[in-house]
C-alpha positions, 0 to 999 in steps of 0.5 A, a space after each residue: 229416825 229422824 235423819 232417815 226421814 229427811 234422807 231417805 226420799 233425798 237419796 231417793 230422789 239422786 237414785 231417780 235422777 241417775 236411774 235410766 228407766 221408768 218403771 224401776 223409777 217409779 217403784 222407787 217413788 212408792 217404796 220410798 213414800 212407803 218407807 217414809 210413810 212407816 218411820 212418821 208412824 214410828 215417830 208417832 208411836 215413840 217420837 225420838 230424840 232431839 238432833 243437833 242441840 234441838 235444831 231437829 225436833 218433833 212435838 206435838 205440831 211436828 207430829 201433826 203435820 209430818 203425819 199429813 205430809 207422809 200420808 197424802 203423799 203416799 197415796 197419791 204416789 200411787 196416783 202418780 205411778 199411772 200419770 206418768 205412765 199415761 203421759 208418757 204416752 200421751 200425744 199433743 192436743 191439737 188446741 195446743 200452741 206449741 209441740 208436746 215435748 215430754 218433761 223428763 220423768 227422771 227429773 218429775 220424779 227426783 224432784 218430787 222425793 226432794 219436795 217431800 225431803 224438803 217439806 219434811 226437813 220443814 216440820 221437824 226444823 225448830 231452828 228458825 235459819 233451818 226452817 228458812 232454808 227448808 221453806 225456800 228448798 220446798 220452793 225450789 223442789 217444787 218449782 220444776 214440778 209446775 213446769 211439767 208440760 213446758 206450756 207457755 202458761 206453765 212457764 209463766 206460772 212457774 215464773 209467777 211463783 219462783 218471783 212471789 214466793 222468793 219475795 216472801 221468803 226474803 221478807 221472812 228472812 230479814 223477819 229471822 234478823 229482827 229475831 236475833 236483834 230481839 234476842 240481842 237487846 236482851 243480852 242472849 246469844 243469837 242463834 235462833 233456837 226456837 226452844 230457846 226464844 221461847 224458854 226466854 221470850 219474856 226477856 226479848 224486846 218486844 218492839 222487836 219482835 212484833 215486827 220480826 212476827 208481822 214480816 213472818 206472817 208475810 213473808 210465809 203467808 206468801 207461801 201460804 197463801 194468804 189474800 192479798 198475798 195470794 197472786 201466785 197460787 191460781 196460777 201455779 195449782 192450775 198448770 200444774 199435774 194434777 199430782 203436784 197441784 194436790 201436794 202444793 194445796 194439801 201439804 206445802 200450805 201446811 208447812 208455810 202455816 207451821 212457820 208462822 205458827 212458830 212465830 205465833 207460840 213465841 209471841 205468846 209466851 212472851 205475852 204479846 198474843 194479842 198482837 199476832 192473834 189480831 193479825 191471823 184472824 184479820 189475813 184470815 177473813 181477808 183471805 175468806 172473803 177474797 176467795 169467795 169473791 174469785 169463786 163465784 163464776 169460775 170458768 175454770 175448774 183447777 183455779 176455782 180449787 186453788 182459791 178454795 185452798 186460799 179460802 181453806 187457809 184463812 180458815 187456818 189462819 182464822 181459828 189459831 187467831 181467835 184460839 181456844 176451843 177455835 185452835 183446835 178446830 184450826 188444827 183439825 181442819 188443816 188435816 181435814 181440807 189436806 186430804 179433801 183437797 188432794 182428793 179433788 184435785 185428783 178428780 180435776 185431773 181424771 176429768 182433765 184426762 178424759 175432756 182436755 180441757 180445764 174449761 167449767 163450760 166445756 167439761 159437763 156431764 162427768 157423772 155420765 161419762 165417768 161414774 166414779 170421778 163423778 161421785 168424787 166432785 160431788 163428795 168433794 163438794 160437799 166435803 170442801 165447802 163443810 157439809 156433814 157427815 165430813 170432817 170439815 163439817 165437824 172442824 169448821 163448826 168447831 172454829 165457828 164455836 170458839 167465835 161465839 164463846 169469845 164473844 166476836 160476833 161480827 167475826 162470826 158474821 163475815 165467818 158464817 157469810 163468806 162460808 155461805 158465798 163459797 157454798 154457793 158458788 162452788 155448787 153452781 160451778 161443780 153440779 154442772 160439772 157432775 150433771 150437765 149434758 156432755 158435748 155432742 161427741 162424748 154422748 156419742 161415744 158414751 151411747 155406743 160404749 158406755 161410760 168410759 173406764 177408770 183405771 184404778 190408779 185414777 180412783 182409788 187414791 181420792 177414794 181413800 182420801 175421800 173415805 179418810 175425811 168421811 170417817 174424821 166427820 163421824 168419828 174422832 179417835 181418841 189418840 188423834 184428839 190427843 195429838 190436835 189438842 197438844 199441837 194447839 197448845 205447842 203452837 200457842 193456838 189453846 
């Protein structure tokens, strides 16, 4: 089971890339995502074996987050299914710089099914070398994927991203080396088993391996997107589709936050905790206030989405630092901002479609014009920035309960400030969005014909993800609970 995982959406993706047509191409996509959505609910039911002397694995963290990763794509496979149908038939717009060309759909799609192989081969790695090779796969992978529309501002954002990225992947590659040093000063073999660093992570140096977590925690908060190493995420989550921005926001964050929780666990158990848990939660509030600050005034709409994906991730990074009852509430919100986020940038992209632009001062009136994707800004808005009934209420209010059991009350002061700032910059932005009076021509058209009409593969993938974190903020199942609070304690986070 576990090889099928990894190989079913990579033979998937050299089908794609060999496949002539479209429409074969795409079905392919949603059978795949659908096949690998079945056997990452047949791991959870009876997790399997151990591959390659534990390489390969799944716990409980593993469980956690192979589960997001399967059903946020599965959903917005479906989603992807009519995007590219309408690209494909889609002419330039006359604001555009250069002509339209068409990206090839075979390579959209290929590289889409090896971004989930490669996110896959990420969650369930517990070799740090193999979990390094898969982040910098997910790179790779993904990159292609933001230069979709072969715009100017595309090719600069995947450049952006291609660079930054591959400067954290680096630094945390020389971080795997400060490990095998670590390991070697205490005389153990130096491959880089994570169940055997930890089984015997009392014994590594400690000097060493403080510095091998600090060079993981940046070079994977990189890809995380962790303030101040943010830089390439408003870029890239802007231009690119809509599909890819959901994913990058609400599962590749995931896996970068997976490995810098590895390394978290293995200072913990070698009774260095309080070095990694002072880092997490200080790149925690940095990245919370940091994106705050981006946020308010905002003109465009896509952006002002990623810096709240950086604002999300210090939240993450928050939680596990301050650990506890916190730990839990982190892993919780990971599930919680995933679907949440993927929900809205999958407005954003309905909203893009019909105004054609990404401007917060020309695209108004949604709720006008298009009714449902309407009513998703504003569930979204009150979902992201942690309002109840929704589940992030419940998550971010849990995290804010570790604070104060453990006594930080400043932390829980800037916490509670910068949860403030963003609510109220995202309102200003998002409520004009939804009830704003549309340009002059839209209303026209709008009087005559009525609101424009949705097709279903535009509203109801963010319907299903919306209605997900609706119901996580009013009822949590039992078996869910379980699975958070034994991926907390697997990754040192309880």
């Amino acid at each position: 089971m576990l090889w099928l995982l990894i190989a079913v959406p990579a033979i998937a993706a050299l089908l794609a890339f060999a496949l002539p047509w479209n429409w074969p191409r795409r079905a392919l996509l949603v059978a795949s995502a659908g096949l690998h959505a079945g056997l990452s609910a047949a791991a959870l039911a009876s997790p399997p074996q151990p591959l390659l002397n534990g390489w390969i694995a799944l716990d409980a963290a593993s469980l956690l987050f192979l589960a997001i990763t399967s059903t946020v794509f599965l959903v917005t496979s479906f989603y992807a299914v009519g995007y590219l149908a309408r690209e494909g038939r889609r002419d330039p717009e006359p604001s555009e710089d250069i002509p339209f060309v068409n990206f090839p759909e075979a390579v959209f799609t290929g590289c889409l099914l090896l971004f989930l192989a490669a996110m896959t081969l990420v969650v369930v790695s517990h070799h740090w070398g193999l979990m390094w090779v898969a982040v910098e796969g997910t790179t790779l992978a993904s990159a292609p994927l933001i230069y979709f529309h072969r715009y100017p501002k595309s090719l600069e954002a995947t450049w952006k991203y291609l660079v930054i990225c591959s400067v954290g992947i680096a630094l945390a590659l020389l971080g795997n080396f400060f490990l095998a040093v670590a390991a070697k000063g205490a005389h153990l073999p130096l491959h880089l088993a994570i169940a055997d660093l930890e089984r015997h992570a009392g014994a590594l140096d400690p000097l060493w391996l403080q510095a091998a977590f600090l060079l993981l925690l940046v070079g994977y908060g990189t890809k995380m997107g962790l303030a101040p190493l943010h830089t390439w995420l408003p870029d890239a989550h802007s231009e690119a589709p809509s599909i890819v921005s959901a994913l990058l926001s609400g599962v590749l964050l995931n896996c970068a936050f997976l490995a810098i929780l590895r390394g978290h666990s293995l200072l913990v158990k070698a009774g260095l905790g309080k070095f990694s848990q002072d880092l997490l939660v200080l790149f925690g509030l940095v990245s919370m206030v940091v994106a705050a600050v981006f946020i308010i005034r905002q003109a465009d709409y896509k952006r002002l989405l990623a810096y709240s994906s950086i604002e999300h991730m210090g939240i993450l990074a928050l939680g596990v630092g301050i650990g506890g009852v916190a730990g839990f509430g982190s892993m919780l919100h990971a599930v919680n901002h995933s679907f949440t986020k993927a929900m809205l940038f999958l407005a954003a992209g309905n909203t893009l479609a019909f105004f054609h632009t990404k401007s917060t001062a020309e695209a108004r009136g949604t709720l006008r014009v298009l009714p449902v994707t309407g009513v998703l800004w504003i569930a979204g808005l009150l979902a992201i920035t942690g309002s109840p009934p929704f589940g992030t209420f419940l998550s971010e209010f849990t995290v804010l309960k570790g604070i104060v059991d453990g006594g930080h009350v400043l932390t829980g002061v800037c916490y509670l400030a910068a949860l403030g700032a963003v609510f109220v910059g995202m309102s200003a932005v998002v409520l004009p969005i939804v009830y704003g009076t549309p340009a002059a021509e839209q209303s026209a058209v709008t009087a005559s014909q009525g609101p424009a009409t949705e097709a279903w593969w535009s509203v109801a993938p963010p319907l299903v993800l919306g209605t997900g974190v609706l119901l996580l903020g009013l009822y949590l199942p039992a078996g869910l609970s379980d699975l958070l609070k034994q991926a907390a304690i697997a990754v040192g986070a309880q």
